[in-house]
N, C-alpha and C positions, 0 to 999 in steps of 0.2 A: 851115283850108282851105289851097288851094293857096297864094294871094297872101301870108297870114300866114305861112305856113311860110318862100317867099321873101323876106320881108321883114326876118323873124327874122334866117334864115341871113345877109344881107346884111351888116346890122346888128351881128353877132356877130365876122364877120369883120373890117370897118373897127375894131370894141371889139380884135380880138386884134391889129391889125397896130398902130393907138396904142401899145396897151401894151407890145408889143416894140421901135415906137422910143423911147419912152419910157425903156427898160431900156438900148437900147444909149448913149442919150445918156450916161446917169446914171453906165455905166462909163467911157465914151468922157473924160468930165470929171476920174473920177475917174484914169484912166493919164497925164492931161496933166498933174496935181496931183502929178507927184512920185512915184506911191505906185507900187508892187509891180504886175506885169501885171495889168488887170481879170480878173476869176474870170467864167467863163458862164454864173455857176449865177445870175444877175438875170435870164439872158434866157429860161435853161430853166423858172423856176421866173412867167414873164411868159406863155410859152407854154403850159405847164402852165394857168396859170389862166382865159387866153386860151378853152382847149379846153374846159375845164367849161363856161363862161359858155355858148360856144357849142351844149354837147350839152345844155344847160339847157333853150335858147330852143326849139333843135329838137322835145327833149320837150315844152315847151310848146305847141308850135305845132300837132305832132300829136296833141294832147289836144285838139283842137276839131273835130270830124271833122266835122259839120253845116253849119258855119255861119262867121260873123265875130263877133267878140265887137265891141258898139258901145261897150262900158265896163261900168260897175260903179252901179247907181244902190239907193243907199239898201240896199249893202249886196249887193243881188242881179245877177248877171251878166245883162247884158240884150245880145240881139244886135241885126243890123241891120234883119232882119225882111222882109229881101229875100227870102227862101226861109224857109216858114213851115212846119213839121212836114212837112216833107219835101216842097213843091210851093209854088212860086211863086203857082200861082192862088188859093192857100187866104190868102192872108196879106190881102187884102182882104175876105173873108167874115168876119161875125163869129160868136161861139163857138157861138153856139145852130144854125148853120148848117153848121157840120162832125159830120163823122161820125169816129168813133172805133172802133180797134179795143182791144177790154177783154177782161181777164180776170176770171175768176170765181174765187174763192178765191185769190188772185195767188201768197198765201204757201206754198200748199199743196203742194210740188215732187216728186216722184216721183221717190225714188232721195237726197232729200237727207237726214241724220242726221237721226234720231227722228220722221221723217213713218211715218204706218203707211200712210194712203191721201194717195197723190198727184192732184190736179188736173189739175197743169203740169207738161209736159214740162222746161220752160227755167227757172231762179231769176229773181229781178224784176229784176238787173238782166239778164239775158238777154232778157228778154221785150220790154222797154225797146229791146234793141240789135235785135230782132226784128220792132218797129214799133207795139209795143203801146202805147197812150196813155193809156189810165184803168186803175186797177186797183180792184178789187175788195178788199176785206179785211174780215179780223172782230179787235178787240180785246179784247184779255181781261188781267186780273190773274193774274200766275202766279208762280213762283219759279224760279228754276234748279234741277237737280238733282246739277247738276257730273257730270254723265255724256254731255251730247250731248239729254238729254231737260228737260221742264219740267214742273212739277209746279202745278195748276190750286191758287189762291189756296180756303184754307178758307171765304170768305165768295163766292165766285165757283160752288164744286162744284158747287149742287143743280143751279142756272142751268145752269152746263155741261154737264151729266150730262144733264136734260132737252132741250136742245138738241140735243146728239148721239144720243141716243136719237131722239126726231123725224126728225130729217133721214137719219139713217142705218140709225136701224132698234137696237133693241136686242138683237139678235144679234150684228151686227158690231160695236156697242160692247164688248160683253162678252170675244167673240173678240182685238179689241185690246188691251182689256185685261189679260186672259190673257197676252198675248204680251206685254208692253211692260212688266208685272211681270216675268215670266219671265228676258226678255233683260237687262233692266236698271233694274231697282226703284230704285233711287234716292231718297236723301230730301232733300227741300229743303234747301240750304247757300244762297242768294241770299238776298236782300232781296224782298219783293214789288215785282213791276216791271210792265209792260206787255208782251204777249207776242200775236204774232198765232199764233190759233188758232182751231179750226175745232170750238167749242164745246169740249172737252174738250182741257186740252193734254197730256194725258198722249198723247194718239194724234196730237201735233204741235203744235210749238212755236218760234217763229222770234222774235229779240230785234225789238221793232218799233225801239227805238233804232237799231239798230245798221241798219234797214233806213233807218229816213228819214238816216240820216247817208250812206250808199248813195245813195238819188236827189237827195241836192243834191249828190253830187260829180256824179252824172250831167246833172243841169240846170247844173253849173258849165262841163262839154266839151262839151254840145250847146245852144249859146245861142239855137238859132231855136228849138225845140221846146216846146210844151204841153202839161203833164201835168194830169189830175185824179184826185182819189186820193178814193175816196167809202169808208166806213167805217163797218160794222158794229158799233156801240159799245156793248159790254157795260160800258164804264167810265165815270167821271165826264168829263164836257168837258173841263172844266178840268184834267186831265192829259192830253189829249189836246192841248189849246193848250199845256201846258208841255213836250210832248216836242219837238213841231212847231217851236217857238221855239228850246229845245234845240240842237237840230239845223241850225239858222239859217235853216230853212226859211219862215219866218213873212215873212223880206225880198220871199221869191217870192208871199207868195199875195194872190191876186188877191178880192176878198172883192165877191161878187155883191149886188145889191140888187133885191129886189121892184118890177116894175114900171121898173124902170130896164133900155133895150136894154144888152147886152152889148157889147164894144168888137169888133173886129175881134182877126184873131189877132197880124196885124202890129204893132198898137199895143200887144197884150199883151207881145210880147215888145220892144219898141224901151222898154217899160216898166220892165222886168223881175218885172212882177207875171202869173207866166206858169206857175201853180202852184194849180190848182182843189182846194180840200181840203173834204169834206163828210163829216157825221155823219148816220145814218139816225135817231137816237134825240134826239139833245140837240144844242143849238149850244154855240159859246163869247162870246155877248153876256154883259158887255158887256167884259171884258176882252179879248176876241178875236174881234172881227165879224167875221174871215175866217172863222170853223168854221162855216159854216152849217148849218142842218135842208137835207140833201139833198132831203127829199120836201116842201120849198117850192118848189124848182124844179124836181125830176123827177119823171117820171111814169115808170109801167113797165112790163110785161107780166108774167103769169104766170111763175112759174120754177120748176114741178112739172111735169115732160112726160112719161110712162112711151115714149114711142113718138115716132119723129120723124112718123108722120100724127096725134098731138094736138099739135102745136105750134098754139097761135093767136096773137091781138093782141088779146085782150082786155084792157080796162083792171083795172089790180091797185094797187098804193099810187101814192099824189100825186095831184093837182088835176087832171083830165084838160085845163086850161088851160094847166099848165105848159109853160114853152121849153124844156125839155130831154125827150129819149125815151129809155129805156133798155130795151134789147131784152135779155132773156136768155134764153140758146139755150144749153142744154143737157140729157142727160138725166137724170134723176132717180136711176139705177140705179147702185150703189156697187159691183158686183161685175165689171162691164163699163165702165169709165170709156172706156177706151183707144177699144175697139172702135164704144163711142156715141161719141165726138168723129169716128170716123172715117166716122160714118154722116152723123151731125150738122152738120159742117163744109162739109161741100163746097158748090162755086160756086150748084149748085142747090136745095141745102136751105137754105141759109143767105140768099143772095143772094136767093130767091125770097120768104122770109120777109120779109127786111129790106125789101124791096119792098112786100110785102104789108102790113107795119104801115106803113110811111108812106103808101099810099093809106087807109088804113082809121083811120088815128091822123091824122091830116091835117099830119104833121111830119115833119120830116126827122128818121130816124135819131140820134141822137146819140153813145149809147156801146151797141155791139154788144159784149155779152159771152158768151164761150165757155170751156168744159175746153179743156184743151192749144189753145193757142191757134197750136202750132207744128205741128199735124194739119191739113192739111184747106185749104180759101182763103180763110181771112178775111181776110188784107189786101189781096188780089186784091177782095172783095167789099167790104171799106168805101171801096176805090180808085175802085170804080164807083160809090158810094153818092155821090164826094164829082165824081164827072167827068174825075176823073185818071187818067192814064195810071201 
């Protein structure tokens, strides 16, 4: 923020004007000693280090664009929690009480290497700097193929293959496939790794490593904000708690308990336990009680809508008791992504919906998920969800 950056800068300055009287003493002693005229290369090379130091702190300083970092606890950056995911009013509300704005397939990016069908307009950390708080994803076992593409793990295929078939239709799988032989066949050179993909990674594959090493430098320069990252798991737990950890992500997460209120967001981050990580399929008990079973605490709506006049709030997985609501608002149709987000989004389809399920769900909102999350007003509509301007 503003006051860290001037404070840096201050501090930067008094470190460089020391060290250059420091430098001149040091000659200043040595010309009274007899010796040879002092050389200015002590003062150049004081001023010189002076300037680093200082273009250090600056960079540091404007790497915290949100917020004030209040330290470092157990590892994870926790801020002052005065200003909480972007609104002071939200930092005394606690988590089950905020609304969020989410993505759907998060990984899924339109236009980025080896994706055939894109989601997202924006990559994750774009979507992040675009206001987005939860993301959606699907994990899968896969290989690199050292061409930009990945190649679906032999014990993972059938699953995959059926999955994308379902959701997509087995035409356009086929069609993909077609193409993404075509362009670039590729044979596995990796190691079996963890890869976000969207059933089949031959039609899209993004390193998940390489993404959670992504949002903890992003939880590192934005210390008020609150993520939850819920997780489609076609893999074991327990590599999902080892990439998590990995990644040094496990410092942030915050690990929910049944029947116990949620804290407030302020305390989550004056915490630094400000990092919601969920599995639809498996937990990480007992080695890792932050991976929770998402559908012990959420509940959610249908997420097949051929048409924006079938959208309902009817209940679909989790306990219709549960504290958390997840609205999914998109259309079903893969040939038209662009044009349904554009239908789909706006202040009135969306906002009207997200209304409509919290009178009829008797909950507020929680994670509002959408295609291109960067179409349309969803964070105009989870603004009004939450009271904020």
């Amino acid at each position: 923020g503003v006051v860290t950056l001037a404070v840096s800068v201050a501090g930067a300055l008094l470190l460089c004007a020391g060290v250059v009287a420091l430098a001149r003493l040091a000659t200043r002693r040595s010309g009274e000693s007899g010796q040879q005229r002092p050389s200015r290369r002590p003062l150049v090379a004081a001023a010189a280090a002076g300037a680093v130091v200082l273009a250090g702190l600056v960079v540091w300083a404007a790497g915290t664009p949100t917020g004030e970092v209040a330290g470092v606890v157990n590892g994870a950056v926790a801020g002052e929690g005065n200003v909480c995911n972007g609104h002071a009013e939200l930092c005394d509300r606690p988590f089950d009480e905020v609304s969020y704005a989410a993505t759907h397939n998060s990984m899924a990016v339109a236009g980025k290497p080896g994706w055939f069908l894109g989601e997202q307009g924006l990559d994750i950390v774009g979507q992040l700097d675009f206001g987005v708080r939860a993301l959606l994803v699907d994990v899968w076992y896969g290989r690199d193929a050292g061409n930009g593409r990945v190649r679906t793990s032999a014990r993972s295929y059938d699953e995959a293959l059926a999955v994308a078939n379902e959701e997509l239709g087995p035409e356009i799988v086929a069609s993909a496939l077609r193409v993404v032989n075509a362009v670039a066949p590729g044979e596995p050179q990796g190691a079996e790794a963890l890869f976000l993909c969207h059933g089949l990674c031959e039609t899209g594959g993004t390193s998940f490593d390489a993404t959670l090493r992504q949002i903890r430098t992003w939880l590192e320069t934005h210390p008020d904000e609150v993520l939850s990252v819920f997780i489609e798991d076609h893999v074991d737990a327990v590599d999902v708690a080892g990439a998590v950890t990995a990644a040094g992500l496990d410092a942030y997460a915050f690990t929910p308990v049944q029947g116990k209120a949620f804290p407030t967001l302020g305390e989550m981050i004056r915490s630094g336990k400000r990092l919601v990580v969920m599995l639809e399929a498996g937990d990480g008990r007992p080695g890792a009680p932050w991976l929770v079973n998402g559908f012990e605490f959420v509940q959610e709506t249908p997420y097949t809508f051929p048409t924006v006049g079938s959208f309902t709030c009817d209940e679909n997985r989790g306990p219709s008791d549960a504290p958390l609501l997840q609205i999914n608002h998109w259309l079903s149709g893969f040939t038209s992504l662009v044009s349904n987000a554009q239908l789909a989004n706006t202040a009135d389809v969306l906002g009207g919906r997200a209304e409509q399920c919290r009178d009829e769900r008797g909950t507020q909102p929680t994670f509002v998920a959408v295609n291109y999350a960067d179409i349309g007003d969803l964070i105009a509509v989870v603004n009004r969800l939450n009271g904020v301007g």
